[in-house]
C-alpha positions in Angstrom: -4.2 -9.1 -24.9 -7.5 -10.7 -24.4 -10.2 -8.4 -25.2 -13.2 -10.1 -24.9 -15.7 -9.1 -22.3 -14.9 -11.7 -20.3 -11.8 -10.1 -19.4 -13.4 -7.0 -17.8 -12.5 -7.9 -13.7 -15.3 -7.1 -10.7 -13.8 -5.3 -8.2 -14.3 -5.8 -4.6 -13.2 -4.0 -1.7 -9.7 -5.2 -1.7 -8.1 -2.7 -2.8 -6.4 -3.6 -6.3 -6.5 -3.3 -9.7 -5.4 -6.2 -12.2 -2.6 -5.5 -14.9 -3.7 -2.5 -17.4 -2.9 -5.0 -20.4 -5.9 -6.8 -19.3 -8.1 -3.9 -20.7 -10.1 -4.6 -23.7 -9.7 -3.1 -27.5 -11.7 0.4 -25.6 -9.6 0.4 -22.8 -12.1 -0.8 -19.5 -10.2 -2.5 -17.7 -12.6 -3.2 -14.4 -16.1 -2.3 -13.3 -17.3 -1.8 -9.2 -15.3 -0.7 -6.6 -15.3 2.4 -4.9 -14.4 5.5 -5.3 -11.9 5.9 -1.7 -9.0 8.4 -2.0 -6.8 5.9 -1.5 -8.5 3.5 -4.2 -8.4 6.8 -6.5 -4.8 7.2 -5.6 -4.2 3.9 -6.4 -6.1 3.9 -10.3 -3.9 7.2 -11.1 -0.7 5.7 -10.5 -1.1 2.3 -12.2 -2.7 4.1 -14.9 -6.0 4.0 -14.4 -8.6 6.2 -14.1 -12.8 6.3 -13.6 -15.3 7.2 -15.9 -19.0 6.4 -16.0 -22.2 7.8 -15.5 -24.5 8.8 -12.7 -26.6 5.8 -13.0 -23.6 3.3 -14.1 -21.4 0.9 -12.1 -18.2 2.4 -11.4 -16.3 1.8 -14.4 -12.2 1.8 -14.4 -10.4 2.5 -18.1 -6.5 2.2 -19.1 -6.9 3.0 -22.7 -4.2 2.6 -25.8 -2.8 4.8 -26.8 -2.9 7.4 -24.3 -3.7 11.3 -25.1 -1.1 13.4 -23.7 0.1 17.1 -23.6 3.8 17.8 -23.7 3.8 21.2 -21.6 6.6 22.7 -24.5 4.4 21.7 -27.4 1.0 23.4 -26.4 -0.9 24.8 -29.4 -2.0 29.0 -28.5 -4.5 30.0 -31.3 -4.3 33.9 -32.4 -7.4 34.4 -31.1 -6.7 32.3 -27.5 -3.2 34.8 -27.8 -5.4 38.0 -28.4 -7.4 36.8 -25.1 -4.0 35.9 -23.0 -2.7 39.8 -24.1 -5.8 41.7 -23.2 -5.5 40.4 -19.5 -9.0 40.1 -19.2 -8.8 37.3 -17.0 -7.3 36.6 -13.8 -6.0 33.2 -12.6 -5.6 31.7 -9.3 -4.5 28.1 -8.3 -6.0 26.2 -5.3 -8.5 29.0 -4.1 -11.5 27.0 -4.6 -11.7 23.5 -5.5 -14.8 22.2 -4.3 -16.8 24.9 -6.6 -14.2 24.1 -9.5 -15.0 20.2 -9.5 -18.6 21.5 -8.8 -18.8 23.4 -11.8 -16.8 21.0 -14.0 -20.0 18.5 -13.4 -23.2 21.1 -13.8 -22.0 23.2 -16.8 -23.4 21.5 -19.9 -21.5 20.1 -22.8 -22.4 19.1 -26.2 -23.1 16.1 -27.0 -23.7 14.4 -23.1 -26.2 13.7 -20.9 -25.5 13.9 -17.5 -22.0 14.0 -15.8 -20.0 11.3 -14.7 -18.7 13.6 -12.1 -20.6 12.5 -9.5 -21.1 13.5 -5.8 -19.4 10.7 -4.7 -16.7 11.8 -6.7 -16.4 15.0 -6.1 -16.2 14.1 -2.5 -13.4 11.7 -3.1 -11.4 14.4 -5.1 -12.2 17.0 -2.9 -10.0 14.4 0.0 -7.0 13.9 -2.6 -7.1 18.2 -2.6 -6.9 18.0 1.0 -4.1 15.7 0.7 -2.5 18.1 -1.4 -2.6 16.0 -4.5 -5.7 17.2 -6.3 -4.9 21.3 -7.8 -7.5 22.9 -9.3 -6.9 26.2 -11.2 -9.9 29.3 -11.4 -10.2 31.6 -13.8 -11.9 35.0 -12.7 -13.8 37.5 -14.7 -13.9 40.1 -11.8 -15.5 38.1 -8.8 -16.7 36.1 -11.0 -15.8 32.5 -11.7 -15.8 31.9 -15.2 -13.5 29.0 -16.1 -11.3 26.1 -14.7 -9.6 22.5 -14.4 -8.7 20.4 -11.9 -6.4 17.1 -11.7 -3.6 15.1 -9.8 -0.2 16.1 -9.7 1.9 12.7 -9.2 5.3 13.6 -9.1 6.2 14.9 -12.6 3.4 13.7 -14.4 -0.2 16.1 -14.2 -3.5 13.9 -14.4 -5.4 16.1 -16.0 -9.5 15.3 -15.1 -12.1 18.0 -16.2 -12.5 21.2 -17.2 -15.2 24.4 -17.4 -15.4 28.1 -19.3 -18.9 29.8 -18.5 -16.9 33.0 -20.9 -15.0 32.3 -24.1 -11.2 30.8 -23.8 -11.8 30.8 -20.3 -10.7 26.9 -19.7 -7.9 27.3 -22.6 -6.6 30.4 -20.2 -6.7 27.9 -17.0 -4.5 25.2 -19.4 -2.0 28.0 -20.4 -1.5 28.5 -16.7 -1.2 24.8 -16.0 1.3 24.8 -18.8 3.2 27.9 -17.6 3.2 26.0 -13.8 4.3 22.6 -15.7 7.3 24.2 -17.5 8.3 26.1 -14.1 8.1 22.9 -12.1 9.9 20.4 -14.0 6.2 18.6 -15.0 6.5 16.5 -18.1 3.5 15.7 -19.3 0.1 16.3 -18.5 -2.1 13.2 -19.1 -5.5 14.3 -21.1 -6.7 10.3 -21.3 -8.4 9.9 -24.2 -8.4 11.6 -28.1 -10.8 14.4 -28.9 -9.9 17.2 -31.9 -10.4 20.0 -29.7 -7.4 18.3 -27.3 -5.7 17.4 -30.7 -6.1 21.5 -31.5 -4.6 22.8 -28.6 -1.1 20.3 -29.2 -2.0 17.2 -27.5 -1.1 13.7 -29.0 -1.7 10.1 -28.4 1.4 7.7 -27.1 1.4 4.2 -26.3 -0.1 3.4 -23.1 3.5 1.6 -22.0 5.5 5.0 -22.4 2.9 6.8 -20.4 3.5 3.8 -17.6 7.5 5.1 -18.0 6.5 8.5 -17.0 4.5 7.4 -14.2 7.0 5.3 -12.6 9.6 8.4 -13.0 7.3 10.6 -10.8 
């Protein structure tokens, strides 16, 4: 695999992507573009996904390995089981995406400036919802909505994209649900993209990017 910079392709408006093994030792793969449903649609089933920010070129990443949650080995901590058992929350599916992908972008996190969730793609996600292949899942604290995620369902395989909690667990109470959903539907994995500990925490691993590719083409 080639991974020097020069490898990293310009996009135009054709709509293509070249071969994920072209992505460097970080895992970009491509840089412009757009950010169409159908160019969206595209990135998510070759592997592929966006990730940038607001004042960026579009940038297009394949990284591996891949980070990955198998629905059956999710991680509940006591304390995220206390939460699930007092009932405190209630959890609906599809009731609200645009303030779910809306919120997943304002609510601040540590350790980033900005969001690379950007208008432009919240409208492009916001089509691939009304396509019915974008799901987002709410988490109410009365009629109050305190937590969420939202990502792609291709066939077997969830793309998970972002999350947001505004009360504590609330986004780990949205993931049991997706979890629950994914073990009732015959979903296999649910695709978290990159490593982080607090994904590591909650049971997800990393696999290599070719065995993700398998499940993708299964969908």
């Amino acid at each position: 695999m080639n991974n020097s910079p020069d490898s990293i392709a310009f996009l135009t408006k054709a709509l293509v992507f070249p071969p994920v093994e072209n992505s460097n030792s970080e895992g970009l793969l491509a840089v412009g573009g757009d950010l169409s449903a159908d160019r969206l649609l595209l990135a998510y089933r070759s592997g592929i996904f966006p990730w940038f920010n607001e004042d960026s070129l579009i940038l297009w990443w394949s990284p591996d390995p891949r980070m990955v949650l198998f629905p059956g080995e999710l991680k509940v901590s006591k304390s995220l089981g206390r939460t699930l058992r007092k009932n405190i929350f209630k959890v609906t599916r599809n009731q609200c995406f645009p303030e779910v992908i809306k919120k997943c972008s304002a609510v601040p996190r540590p350790g980033q400036d900005g969001t690379w969730i950007t208008l432009g793609m919240q409208q492009a996600y916001s089509e691939l919802h009304r396509r019915g292949i974008a799901v987002s899942y709410e988490v109410w604290s009365g009629d109050e909505l305190v937590g969420g995620l939202y990502g792609l369902q291709l066939g077997e395989v969830f793309c998970g994209e972002s999350m947001f909690s505004t009360a504590s667990d609330a986004s780990k109470v949205a993931l049991v649900q997706l979890v629950n959903d994914c073990l009732d539907n015959g979903t296999v994995l649910i695709d978290c993209q990159v490593y982080s500990s607090h994904l590591e925490s909650l049971g997800a691993r990393e696999i290599p990017r070719q065995e993700y590719l398998e499940y993708l083409r299964e969908k």
